[in-house]
C-alpha positions as CSV (number, residue, x, y, z in Angstrom):
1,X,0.0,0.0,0.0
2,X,1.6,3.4,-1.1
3,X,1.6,5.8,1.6
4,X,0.5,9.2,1.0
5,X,3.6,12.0,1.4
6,X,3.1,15.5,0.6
7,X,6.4,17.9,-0.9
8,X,7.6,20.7,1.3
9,X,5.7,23.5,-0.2
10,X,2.6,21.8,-0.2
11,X,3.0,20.6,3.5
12,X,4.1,24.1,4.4
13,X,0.9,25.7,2.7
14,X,-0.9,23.6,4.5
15,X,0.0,24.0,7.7
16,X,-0.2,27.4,7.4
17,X,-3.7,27.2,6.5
18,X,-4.7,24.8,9.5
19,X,-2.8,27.6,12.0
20,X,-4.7,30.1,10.8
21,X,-8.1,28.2,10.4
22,X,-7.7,26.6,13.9
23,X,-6.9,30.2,15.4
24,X,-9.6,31.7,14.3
25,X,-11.9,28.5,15.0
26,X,-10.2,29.1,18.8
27,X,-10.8,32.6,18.9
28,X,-14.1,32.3,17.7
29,X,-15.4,29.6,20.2
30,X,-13.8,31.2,23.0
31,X,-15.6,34.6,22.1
32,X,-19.3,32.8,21.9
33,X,-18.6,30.8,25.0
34,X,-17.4,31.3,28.6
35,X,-13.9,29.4,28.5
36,X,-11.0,29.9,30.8
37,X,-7.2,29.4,30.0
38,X,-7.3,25.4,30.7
39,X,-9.8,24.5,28.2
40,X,-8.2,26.8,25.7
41,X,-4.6,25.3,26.5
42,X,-5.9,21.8,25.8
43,X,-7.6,22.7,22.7
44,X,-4.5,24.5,21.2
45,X,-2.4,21.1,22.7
46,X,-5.0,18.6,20.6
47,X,-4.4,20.7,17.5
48,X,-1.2,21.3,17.7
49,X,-0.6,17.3,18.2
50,X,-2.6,16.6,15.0
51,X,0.1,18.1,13.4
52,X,3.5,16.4,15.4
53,X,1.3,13.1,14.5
54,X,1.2,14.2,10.3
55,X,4.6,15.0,10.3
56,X,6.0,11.9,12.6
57,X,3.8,10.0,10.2
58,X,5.8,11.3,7.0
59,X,2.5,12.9,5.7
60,X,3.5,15.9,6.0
61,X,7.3,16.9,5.7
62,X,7.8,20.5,5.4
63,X,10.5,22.6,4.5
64,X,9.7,25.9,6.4
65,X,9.3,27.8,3.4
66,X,13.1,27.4,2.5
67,X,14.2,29.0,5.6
68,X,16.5,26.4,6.8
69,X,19.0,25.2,4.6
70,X,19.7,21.8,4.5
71,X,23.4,20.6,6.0
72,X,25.5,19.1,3.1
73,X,28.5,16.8,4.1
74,X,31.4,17.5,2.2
75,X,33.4,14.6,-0.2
């Protein structure tokens, strides 16, 4: 079974747009309802371990836009 892996730029798009969806998701709910610090720590905690579980997976891999540049070892 092939597994699904996603490039760099597409895995960095991507979890750009989660960040920003479940931040406003957050700061939406929170707004609507009376929520304290706890509850909005564990909430950012399960979305945030969403994505260390897509990227341990190898589903996601990103690149951080190019940022970082990869170490090359020398012949």
């Amino acid at each position: 079974m092939k597994q699904l892996r996603l490039n760099g730029m597409t895995s960095d798009i991507l979890i750009s747009a989660y960040v920003v969806i479940t931040l406003y998701f957050r700061f939406k709910l929170e707004s609507k309802t009376a929520t304290g610090p706890v509850e909005s720590l564990v909430m950012g905690a399960c979305f945030v371990v969403i994505l260390w579980v897509l990227i341990k997976l190898n589903i996601l891999n990103p690149n951080w836009f190019g940022l970082f540049k990869s170490k090359t070892l020398k012949p």
